[in-house]
N, C-alpha and C positions, 0 to 999 in steps of 0.2 A: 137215869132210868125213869126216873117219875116221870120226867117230861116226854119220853118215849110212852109210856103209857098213854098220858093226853093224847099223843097226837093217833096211836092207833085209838080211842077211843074217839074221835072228832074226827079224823080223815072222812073222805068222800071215799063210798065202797071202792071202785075201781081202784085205788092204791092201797088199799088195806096189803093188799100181797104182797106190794113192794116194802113198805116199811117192816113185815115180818121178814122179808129175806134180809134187810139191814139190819135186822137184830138177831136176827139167828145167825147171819155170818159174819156179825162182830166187825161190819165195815164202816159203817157211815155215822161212828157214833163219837159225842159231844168234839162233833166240829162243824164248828160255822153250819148251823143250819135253823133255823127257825119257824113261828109259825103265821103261814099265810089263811084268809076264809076262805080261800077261793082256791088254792092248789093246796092245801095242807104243808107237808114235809116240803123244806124247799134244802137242796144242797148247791154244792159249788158246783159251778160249770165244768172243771175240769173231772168231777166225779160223776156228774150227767153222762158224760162223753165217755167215762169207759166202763158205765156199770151197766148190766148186763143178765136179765130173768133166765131162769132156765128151762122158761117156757116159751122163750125165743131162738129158741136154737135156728144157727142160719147154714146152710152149706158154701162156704168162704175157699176156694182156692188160692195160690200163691204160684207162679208162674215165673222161675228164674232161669234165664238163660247159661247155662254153665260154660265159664270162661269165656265170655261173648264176644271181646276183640278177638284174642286168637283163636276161637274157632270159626271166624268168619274169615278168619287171614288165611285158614289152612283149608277153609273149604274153598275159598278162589285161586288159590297156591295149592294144590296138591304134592309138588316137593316137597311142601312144609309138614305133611302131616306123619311125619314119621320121625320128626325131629324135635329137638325142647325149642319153644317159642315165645319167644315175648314180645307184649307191644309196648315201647318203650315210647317216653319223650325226647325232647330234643335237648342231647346232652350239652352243648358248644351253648345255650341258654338257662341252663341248669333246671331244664326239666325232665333232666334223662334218670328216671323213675320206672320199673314196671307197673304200668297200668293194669295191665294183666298177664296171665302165663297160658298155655296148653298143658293137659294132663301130664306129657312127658317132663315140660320144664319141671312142674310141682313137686316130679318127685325128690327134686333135688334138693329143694326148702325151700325152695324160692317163693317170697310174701310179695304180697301187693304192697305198692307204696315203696316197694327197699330201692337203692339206688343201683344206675345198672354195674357199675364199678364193682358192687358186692357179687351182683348176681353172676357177673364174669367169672367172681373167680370162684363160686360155687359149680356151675356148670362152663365150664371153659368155650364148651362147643355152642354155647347159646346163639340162634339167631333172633338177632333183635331185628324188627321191623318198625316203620315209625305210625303212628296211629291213621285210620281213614275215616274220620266222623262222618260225612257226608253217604260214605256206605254204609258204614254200624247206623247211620239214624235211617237208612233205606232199608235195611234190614229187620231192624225193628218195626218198622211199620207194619213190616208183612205180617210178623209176629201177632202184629195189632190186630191186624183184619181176621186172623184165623181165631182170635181169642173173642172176636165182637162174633163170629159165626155159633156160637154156644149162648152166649149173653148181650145185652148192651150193657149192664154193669162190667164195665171195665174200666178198672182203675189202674195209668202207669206211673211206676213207679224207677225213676230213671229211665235207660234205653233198655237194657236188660231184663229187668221184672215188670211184674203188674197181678192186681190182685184182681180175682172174678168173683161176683154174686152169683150163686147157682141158685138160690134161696127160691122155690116157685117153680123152677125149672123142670123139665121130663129127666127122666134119667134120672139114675145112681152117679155121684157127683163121682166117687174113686174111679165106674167105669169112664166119663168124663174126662178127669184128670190122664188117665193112660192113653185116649183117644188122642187127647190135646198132646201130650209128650210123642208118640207115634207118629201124628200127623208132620209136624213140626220138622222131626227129625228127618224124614221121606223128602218133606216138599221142601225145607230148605238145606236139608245139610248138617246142621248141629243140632244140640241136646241140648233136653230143659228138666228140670226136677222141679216137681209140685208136690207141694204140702194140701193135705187137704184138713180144715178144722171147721169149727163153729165160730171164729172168730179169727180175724186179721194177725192177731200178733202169733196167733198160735201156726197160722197157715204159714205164714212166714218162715217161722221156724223149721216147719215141715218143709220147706225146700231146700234149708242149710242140713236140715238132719242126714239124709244119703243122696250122694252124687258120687256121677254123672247119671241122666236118664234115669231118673228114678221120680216113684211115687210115695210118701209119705203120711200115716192119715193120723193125726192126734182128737181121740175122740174124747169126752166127757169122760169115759168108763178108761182109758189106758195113760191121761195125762198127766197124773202122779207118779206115774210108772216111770213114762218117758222122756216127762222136759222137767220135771222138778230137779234130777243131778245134772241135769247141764249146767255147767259155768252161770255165773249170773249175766257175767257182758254178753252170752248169750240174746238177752234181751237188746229188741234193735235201741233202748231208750241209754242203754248205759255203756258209757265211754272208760275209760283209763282212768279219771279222775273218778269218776263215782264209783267205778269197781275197787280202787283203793281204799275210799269212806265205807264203804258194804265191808269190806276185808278189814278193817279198822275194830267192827262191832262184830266180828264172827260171822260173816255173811256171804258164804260163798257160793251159794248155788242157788238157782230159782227155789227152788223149794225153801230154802233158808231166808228168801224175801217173802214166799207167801205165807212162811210160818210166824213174820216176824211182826212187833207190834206196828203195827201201822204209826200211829202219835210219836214213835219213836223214828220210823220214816221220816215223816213230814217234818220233823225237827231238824232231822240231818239233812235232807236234800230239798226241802221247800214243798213247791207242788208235784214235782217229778217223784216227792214219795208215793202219794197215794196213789197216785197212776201205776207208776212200777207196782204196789203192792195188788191192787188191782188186776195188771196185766196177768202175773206170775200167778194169781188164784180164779183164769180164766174169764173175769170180768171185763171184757174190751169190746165193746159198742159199738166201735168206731163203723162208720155204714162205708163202704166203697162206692165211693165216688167217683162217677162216670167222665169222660172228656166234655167238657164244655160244661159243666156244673164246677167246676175248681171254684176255692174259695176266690174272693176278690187278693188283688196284691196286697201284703203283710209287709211288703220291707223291698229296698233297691239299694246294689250294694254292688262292689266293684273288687276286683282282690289279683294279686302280680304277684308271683315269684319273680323277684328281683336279678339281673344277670351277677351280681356278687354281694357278699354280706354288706349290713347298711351297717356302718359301725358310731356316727355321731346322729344327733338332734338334726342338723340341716340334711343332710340326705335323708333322713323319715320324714321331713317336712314336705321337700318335693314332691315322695311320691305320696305324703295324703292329699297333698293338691293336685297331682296330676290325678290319682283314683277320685276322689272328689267334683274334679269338671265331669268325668262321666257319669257320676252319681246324682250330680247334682241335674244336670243334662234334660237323664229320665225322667229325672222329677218333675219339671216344668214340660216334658214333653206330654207327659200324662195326669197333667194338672195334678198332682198333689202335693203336700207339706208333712213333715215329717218332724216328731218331737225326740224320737230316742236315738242318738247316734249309739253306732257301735263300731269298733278296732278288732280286728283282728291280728293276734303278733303269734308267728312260728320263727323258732330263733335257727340256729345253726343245727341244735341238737333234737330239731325236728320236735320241741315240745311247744302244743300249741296256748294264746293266753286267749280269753276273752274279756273285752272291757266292754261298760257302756255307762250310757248318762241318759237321763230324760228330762231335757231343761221345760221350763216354763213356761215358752213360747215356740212357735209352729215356725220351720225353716224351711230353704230349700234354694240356698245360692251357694254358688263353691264356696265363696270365702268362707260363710258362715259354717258349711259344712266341716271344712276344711281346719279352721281353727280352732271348732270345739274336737274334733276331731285329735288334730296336737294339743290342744290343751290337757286331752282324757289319757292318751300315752303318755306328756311329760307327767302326771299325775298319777299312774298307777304302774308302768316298767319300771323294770328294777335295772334295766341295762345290766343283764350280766353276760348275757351273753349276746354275740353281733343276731343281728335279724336278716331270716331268708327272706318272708314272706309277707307280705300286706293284706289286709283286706278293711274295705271302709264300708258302712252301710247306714240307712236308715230306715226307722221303722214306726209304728204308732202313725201310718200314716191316716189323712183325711183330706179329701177333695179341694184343693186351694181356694174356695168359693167357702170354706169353714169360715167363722166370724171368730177374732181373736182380740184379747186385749191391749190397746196400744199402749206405748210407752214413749213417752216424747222424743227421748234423745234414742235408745239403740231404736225404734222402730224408725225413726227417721235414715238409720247408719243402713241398714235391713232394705229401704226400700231404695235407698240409692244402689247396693249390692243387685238387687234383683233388675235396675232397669239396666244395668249394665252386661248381668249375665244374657238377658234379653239380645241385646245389641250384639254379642258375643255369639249366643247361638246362630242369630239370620246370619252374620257370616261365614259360618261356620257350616252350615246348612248348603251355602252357597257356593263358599270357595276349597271346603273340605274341610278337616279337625285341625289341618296343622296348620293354617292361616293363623290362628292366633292365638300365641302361646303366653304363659306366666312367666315374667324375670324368675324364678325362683325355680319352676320346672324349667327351663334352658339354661341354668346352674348348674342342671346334674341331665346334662344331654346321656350319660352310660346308663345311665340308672330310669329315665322318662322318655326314652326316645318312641317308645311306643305310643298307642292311642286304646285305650282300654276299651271307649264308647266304641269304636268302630271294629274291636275285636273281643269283644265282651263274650262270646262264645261260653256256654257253663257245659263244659263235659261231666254228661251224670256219671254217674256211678251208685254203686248199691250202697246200702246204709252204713258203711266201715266205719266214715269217722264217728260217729253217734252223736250222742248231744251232751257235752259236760260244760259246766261254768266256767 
């Protein structure tokens, strides 16, 4: 506290405000923060990005498409709108999963993500249809244009959602919100539910809170009311594993995170504490972000549901090397180098792991990707149970033109790897992906017979899985 005195006594006027709202809401205080002459109070950047005056209030929509494969399926199939519907993957590949359902399917229990085997025998009469990207991403576009007719702040979010700045705008943002769902509904056919708040994570919520075709509005004055007893996984930041750790300390409702000690957050969940504690006490900054402003690329990364479980060390080898040539691919196609690998393992019982490493030195050839890669699986799976699912990625990236420090002998092993992958691409380039394959992927031709680079395709989706370690 003494040292909070200092700094509101020295700050520059303009932040005088800000540091009293950190000591009146008992947020920003003895962590990591220090003092600067020239900006006073300095905090972490993760607590820059979600805090939040309340003298900024912005008008933030949240714009979700309700059930958005099958109700595109049922609005170009009218047979279908009278009957439960799903859009399923392709089972004989084992991607046969509901991607999504229509209202009729839902009431039968039917989740996103279940397999469609289940959902059969929940609803016997299901029609399953197999998914149409190419139209869901034509559809959403429309979406697009009619959301850029109110703002250019439009931020999407998958194919289905997308968040709007009204902040400035004419109009009452709730009248807004109903115009945009009415419109929507008329000129293409389905329904959207919008959240209206002062901030992103809360608009967000405002679109899960009531559907189909509905509006939502969480304000300052009724937000204690009405998202503090929602579930905490409620928040799009918290997955299964962290709603376990919350559940661990007594923590089961938003309100139970914004009531709870922050230090005692960040202890348990790292930096995703303070943010979550943060979010859930209406602190979320976050600006929406228009198309063509995205950040620059964070990470490239490749990932296979495998056609049957991988049950030894050499079938996960193959496929980090075959996911790996496409990872690696990108990487030099878009000049950069990357220090952190990262694994992704979902086993049979559909639980997912994350692994990663940040070595020493800046990569970006398959081998190399490829081996730290297996190195970081035989290292941290526990093999207990066989694996569905792969994903391999890199991240921490920087422009290949970065200056790094050599090392005689691996920087030598490194630049032979690269002149090679080089030599690999231009054929590749030229003669197609499957010109030139690894002894090791043509081992497990069941298991690698695809090309990931050439079908790398990321079917979005809303924020279900969330984010856990």
């Amino acid at each position: 506290m003494t040292l909070l005195k200092y700094v509101i006594g020295t700050i520059i006027l303009p932040k005088i405000s800000v540091v009293k709202k950190i000591v009146y809401k008992e947020y920003v205080y003895t962590y990591n923060f220090s003092i600067d002459k020239h900006h006073g109070l300095c905090y972490t950047q993760i607590e820059q990005m979600f805090f939040g005056g309340e003298g900024m209030d912005r008008q933030i929509l949240h714009v979700d498409c309700n059930k958005f494969y099958a109700s595109v399926e049922c609005c170009l199939h009218p047979e279908l709108r009278d009957k439960p519907v799903a859009v399923g993957g392709n089972e004989a590949s084992r991607h046969g999963i509901v991607l999504t359902k229509n209202e009729i399917a839902a009431q039968y229990g039917l989740t996103t993500g279940e397999p469609l085997w289940s959902a059969r025998q929940k609803c016997p009469q299901l029609v399953v249809v197999p998914p149409d990207f190419p139209t869901y991403i034509r559809f959403s576009g429309i979406v697009r244009r009619i959301l850029q007719d109110y703002t250019d702040r439009v931020e999407p979010f998958g194919l289905d959602e997308a968040w709007l700045d009204l902040t400035g705008c004419a109009g009452d943002p709730v009248e807004t919100a109903h115009a945009i769902r009415r419109r929507i509904r008329d000129e293409l056919g389905i329904t959207v539910s919008v959240g209206v708040s002062f901030n992103k994570s809360f608009a967000k919520l405002g679109s899960d809170y009531k559907k189909p075709d509905a509006v939502t509005v969480f304000s300052r004055e009724n937000y204690k009311q009405l998202v503090w007893p929602l579930s905490a996984d409620e928040l799009i930041y918290v997955g299964r594993a962290t709603k376990k750790k919350l559940a661990e300390r007594y923590i089961f409702t938003i309100g139970d995170v914004a009531n709870a000690d922050v230090s005692m957050l960040r202890a348990l969940l790292g930096k995703w504490g303070g943010m979550l504690h943060a979010m859930a006490n209406g602190r979320d900054n976050q600006p929406v972000v228009p198309i063509g402003e995205e950040s620059a690329v964070q990470s490239v990364s490749n990932g296979i549901t495998t056609p049957r479980d991988l049950i030894n060390d050499h079938e996960v080898k193959a496929v980090l090397y075959m996911l790996a040539e496409s990872v690696g691919r990108r990487l030099r196609e878009q000049h950069f180098v990357g220090r952190t690998i990262e694994i992704q393992l979902r086993d049979n019982a559909l639980v997912m792991r994350s692994h990663r490493t940040t070595l020493d030195y800046y990569i970006r050839s398959t081998q190399d990707i490829a081996e730290e890669a297996f190195a970081l699986f035989t290292r941290q799976y526990d093999r207990a149970r066989p694996i569905r699912s792969v994903t391999v990625g890199v991240s921490a990236l920087e422009p290949d033109t970065t200056p790094c420090q050599l090392d005689l002998l691996d920087s030598a092993a490194r630049d032979k790897h690269e002149k090679l992958d080089r030599a690999v691409d231009a054929l590749k380039a030229r003669f197609g992906d499957g010109c030139v394959r690894r002894a090791i992927v043509m081992e497990e031709p069941e298991l690698t017979g695809g090309s990931p680079y050439e079908t790398h395709t990321i079917h979005p989706v809303g924020f279900s899985g969330k984010i856990d370690d």
